[in-house]
C-alpha positions, -999 to +999 in steps of 0.1 A: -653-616-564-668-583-557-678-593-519-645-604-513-629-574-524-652-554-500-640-578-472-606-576-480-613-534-480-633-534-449-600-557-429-578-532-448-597-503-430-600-521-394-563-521-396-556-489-402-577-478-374-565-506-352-532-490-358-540-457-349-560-462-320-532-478-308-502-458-314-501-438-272-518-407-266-496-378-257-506-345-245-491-319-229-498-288-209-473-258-210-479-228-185-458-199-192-462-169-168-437-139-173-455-107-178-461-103-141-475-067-126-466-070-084-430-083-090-407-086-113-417-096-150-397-126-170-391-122-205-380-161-207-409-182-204-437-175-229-406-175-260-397-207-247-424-224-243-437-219-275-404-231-290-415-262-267-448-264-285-434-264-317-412-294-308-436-310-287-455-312-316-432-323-340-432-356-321-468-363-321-477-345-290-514-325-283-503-293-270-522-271-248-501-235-242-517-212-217-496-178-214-499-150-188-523-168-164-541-156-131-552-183-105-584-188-123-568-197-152-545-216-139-565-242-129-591-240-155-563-255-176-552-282-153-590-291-151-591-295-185-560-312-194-572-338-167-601-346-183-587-346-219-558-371-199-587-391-180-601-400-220-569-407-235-544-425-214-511-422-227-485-399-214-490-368-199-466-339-197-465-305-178-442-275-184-443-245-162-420-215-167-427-184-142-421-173-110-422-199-080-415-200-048-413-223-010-428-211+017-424-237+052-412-262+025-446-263+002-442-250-035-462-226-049-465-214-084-468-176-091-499-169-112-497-136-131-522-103-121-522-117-088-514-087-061-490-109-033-470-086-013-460-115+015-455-151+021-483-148+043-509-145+009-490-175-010-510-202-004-541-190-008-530-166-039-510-192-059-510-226-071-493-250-047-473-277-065-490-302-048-521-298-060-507-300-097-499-340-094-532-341-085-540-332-122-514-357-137-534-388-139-513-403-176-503-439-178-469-417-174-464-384-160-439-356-165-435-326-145-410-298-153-407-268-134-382-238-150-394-219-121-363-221-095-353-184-095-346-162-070-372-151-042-396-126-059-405-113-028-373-110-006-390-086+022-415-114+030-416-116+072-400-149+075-380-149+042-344-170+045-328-144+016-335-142-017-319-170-036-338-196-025-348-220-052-380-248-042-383-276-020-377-310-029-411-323-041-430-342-016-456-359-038-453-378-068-480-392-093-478-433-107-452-439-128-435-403-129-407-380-130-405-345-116-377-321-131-365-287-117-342-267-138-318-265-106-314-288-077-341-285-048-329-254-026-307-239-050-316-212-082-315-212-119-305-189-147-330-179-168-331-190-204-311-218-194-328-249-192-362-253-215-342-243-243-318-274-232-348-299-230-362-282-265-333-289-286-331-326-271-368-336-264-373-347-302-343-376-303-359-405-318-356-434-299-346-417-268-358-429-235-366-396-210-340-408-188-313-405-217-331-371-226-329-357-189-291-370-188-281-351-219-299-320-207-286-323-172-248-323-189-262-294-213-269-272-178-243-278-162-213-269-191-232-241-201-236-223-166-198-232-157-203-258-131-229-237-114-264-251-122-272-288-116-308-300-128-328-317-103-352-347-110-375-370-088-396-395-096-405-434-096-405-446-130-418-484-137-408-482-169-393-464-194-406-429-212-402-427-249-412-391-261-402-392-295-412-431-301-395-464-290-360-478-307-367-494-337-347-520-315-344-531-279-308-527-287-304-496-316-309-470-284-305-476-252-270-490-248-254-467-227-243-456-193-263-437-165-241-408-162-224-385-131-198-359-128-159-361-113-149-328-106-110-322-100-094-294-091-055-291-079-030-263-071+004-280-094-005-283-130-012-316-139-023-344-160-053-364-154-063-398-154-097-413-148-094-452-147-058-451-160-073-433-191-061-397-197-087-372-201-071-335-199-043-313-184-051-287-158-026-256-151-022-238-117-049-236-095-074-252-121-099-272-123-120-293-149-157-312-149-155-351-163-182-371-178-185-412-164-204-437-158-222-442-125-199-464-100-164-464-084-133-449-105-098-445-097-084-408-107-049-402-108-031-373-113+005-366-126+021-334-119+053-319-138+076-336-113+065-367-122+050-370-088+016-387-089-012-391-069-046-415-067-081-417-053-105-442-058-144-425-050-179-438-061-199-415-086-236-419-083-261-410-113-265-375-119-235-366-088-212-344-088-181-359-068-154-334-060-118-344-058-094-319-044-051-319-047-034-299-029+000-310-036+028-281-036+060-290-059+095-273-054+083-251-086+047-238-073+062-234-038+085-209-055+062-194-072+036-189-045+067-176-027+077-151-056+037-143-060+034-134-021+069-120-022+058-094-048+026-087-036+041-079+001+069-056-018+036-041-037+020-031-001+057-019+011+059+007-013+023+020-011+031+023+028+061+047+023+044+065-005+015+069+022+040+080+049+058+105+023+023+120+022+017+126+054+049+136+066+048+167+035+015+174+044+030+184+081+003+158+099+015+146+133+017+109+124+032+083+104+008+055+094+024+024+116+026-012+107-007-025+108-017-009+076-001-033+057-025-059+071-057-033+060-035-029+024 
């Protein structure tokens, strides 16, 4: 009796281990550089990422945080998460928030301490993005770069101005997915996006695709149309961060999602699919959530007059939809609006010719400065 109990103990044992060897490994590496010396110092990314820790964490995630890095340091890390990745398997996610830059379409990310005063000293002063992938060798890899601000060094020699946000990345590890807080060539607003992918990231049940989406529609309310998250990648299969569904069919029931933007010049109502979503007044505009594919959108104005266009919405897009249809009652207004604006210049011309005419100069202003009013 007593050795079976001690059998029954030891296969009680070998399943609990079996268990928990087998449950993924998931660690994550979070560079946040903001207390730069050369250029311009970020108060954003060190806060956030350690409110990315935290929930990173919560979800059963290893978590190395490296804060305030030089070059050296830098890549100390990535060395180390590699090998610590190389061990374990699982998946393996990166976070950099910090200064970061293109320079002849190469990334590069800005360590801190690092005395860079043009383009010219990037590549050899900085990290290049490139090389990161190199260091994501998971069973599935995330990359997400809060780092598409504006040009930190705007009087580099061959500098394009300085908004430029990053290049669209040009290498990509096995099974992976590489996120910028703003679409490739265009900038983001700090405090903006990690705090986004925080609050989300710990959904249980959530694939990273549903994640991203949510965060993407996040961005984009909260900056008023202006910032659109990028992401690129060639998943094989599905990302679960916080664990799998329960069920293949408790989660993942939903729609890949893009944007229908429509903006008119009568106030209207609108219609997406013959459903109605909002009304927009004069000279608006409004942002719609739908599913990826083709939809009708149909507007009514306050003549009854309507109008339709069918167009295709890809995953993620933004598809723009313009109507520039005038009633009777908007062409009177315009009229009445440029009517009183041009009375509006009139009487600033003869208050300008009363001037000059008491102050006894030789000329009245003529004609022509009503088109500099």
């Amino acid at each position: 009796m007593l050795r079976i109990k001690k059998l029954f103990s030891i296969f009680v044992i070998a399943g609990l281990l079996s268990s928990a060897f087998s449950q993924e490994a998931k660690n994550a590496l979070l560079i946040a550089n903001g207390d730069y010396s050369e250029i311009k110092s970020l108060s954003q990314p060190v806060p956030e990422g350690e409110e990315l820790k935290t929930a990173l964490e919560s979800i059963g995630f290893s978590v190395m945080f490296v804060k305030n890095a030089n070059r050296n340091e830098m890549f100390a890390s990535l060395r180390e998460f590699k090998s610590k990745v190389e061990k374990e398997g699982g998946i393996s996610f990166f976070h950099y928030g910090g200064h970061a830059v293109q320079v002849h379409g190469e990334n590069y990310l800005i360590p801190v301490n690092e005395k860079i005063i043009d383009e010219e000293q990037i590549p050899d002063s900085s990290v290049e993005l490139n090389r990161v992938m190199d260091f994501m060798v998971g069973e599935s890899n995330v990359v997400v770069l809060d780092s598409c601000r504006n040009d930190p060094f705007p009087n580099g020699k061959h500098r394009g101005g300085d908004s430029r946000g990053l290049a669209a990345v040009s290498r990509k590890p096995k099974n992976s997915i590489i996120v910028y807080s703003a679409e490739a060539g265009e900038t983001a607003q700090d405090g903006v996006y990690t705090p986004a992918l925080t609050k989300r990231i710990t959904e249980k049940g959530a694939s990273l695709t549903r994640v991203l989406m949510k965060v993407r529609n996040d961005v984009f309310l909260q900056t008023q149309e202006k910032q659109l998250p990028g992401e690129y990648g060639q998943l094989l299969a599905p990302i679960y961060l916080a664990g799998k569904p329960e069920s293949e069919n408790s989660s993942e029931n939903y729609s890949f999602l893009g944007f229908i933007s429509v903006s008119v010049i009568t106030p209207c109502a609108v219609y997406i699919d013959d459903e109605y979503k909002s009304d927009i007044g004069e000279f608006g505009s409004s942002v719609f959530n739908v599913p990826a594919g083709r939809h009708k959108v149909k507007v009514i104005y306050d003549d009854k007059k309507t109008e339709e266009r069918e167009i295709l919405v890809k995953e993620s897009d933004t598809e723009k939809v313009e109507f520039n249809y005038l009633s009777d009652a908007e062409k009177e207004s315009c009229y009445n609006k440029g009517k009183t604006i041009f009375m509006e210049k009139i009487m600033l011309f003869k208050i300008m010719s009363a001037r000059f005419i008491t102050t006894g100069l030789p000329q009245k202003p003529d004609m022509q400065m009503l088109n500099i009013l």
